[in-house]
N, C-alpha and C positions, 0 to 999 in steps of 0.2 A: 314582874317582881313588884312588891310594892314593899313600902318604907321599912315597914315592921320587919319585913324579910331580910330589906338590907342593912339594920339594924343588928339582927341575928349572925348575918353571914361576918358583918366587921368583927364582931366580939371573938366568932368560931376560928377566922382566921388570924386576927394581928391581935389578939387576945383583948380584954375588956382595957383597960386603961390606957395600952399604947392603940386601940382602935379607936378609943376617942379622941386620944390627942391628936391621931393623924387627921379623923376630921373638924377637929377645930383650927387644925394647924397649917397644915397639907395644901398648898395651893396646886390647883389641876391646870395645867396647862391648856391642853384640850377645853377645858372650859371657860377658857377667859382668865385665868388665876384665882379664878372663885375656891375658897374652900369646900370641902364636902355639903358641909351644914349651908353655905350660902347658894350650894346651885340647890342642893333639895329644898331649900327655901325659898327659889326662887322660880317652883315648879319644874327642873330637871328631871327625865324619866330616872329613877332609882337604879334598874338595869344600865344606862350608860353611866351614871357615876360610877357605879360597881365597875363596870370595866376599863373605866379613866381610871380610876384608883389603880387598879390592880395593874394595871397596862406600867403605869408610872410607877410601881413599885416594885417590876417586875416579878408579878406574883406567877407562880406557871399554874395552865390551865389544870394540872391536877392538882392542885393544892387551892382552886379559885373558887368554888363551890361549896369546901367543905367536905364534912363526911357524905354526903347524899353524891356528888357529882354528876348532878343532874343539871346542866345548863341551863334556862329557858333562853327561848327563842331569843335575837337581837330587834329591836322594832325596824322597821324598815328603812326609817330614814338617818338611821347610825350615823353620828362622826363619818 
């Protein structure tokens, strides 16, 4: 996945305004208490923030993709 991607998917699913306030706002447990914007900032694969986010916001896997529901793959060394 890369940025742009997950960019796209924030907006499709917690809609444009409340998907940015989550990631300016949203501390991710899984990742240190970083917010979205500070792990992708701080070179976090985009795929695991997507699914820290969603995991913590209890997003269900059919609604976590979008209209496509098309998963990519997990990178290998996942959380």
């Amino acid at each position: 996945m890369r940025e742009r991607e997950f960019w796209e998917l924030l907006e499709e699913v917690f809609g444009r305004s409340y998907g940015r306030a989550l990631a300016r706002d949203q501390r991710l447990t899984k990742l240190g208490g970083r917010t979205v914007v500070e792990a992708l900032g701080d070179g976090e694969e985009p795929r695991i923030v997507w699914n820290v986010l969603c995991d913590q916001m209890d997003v269900p896997d059919a609604r976590r993709w979008g209209k496509d529901h098309a998963a990519p793959p997990l990178p290998v060394d996942f959380l």
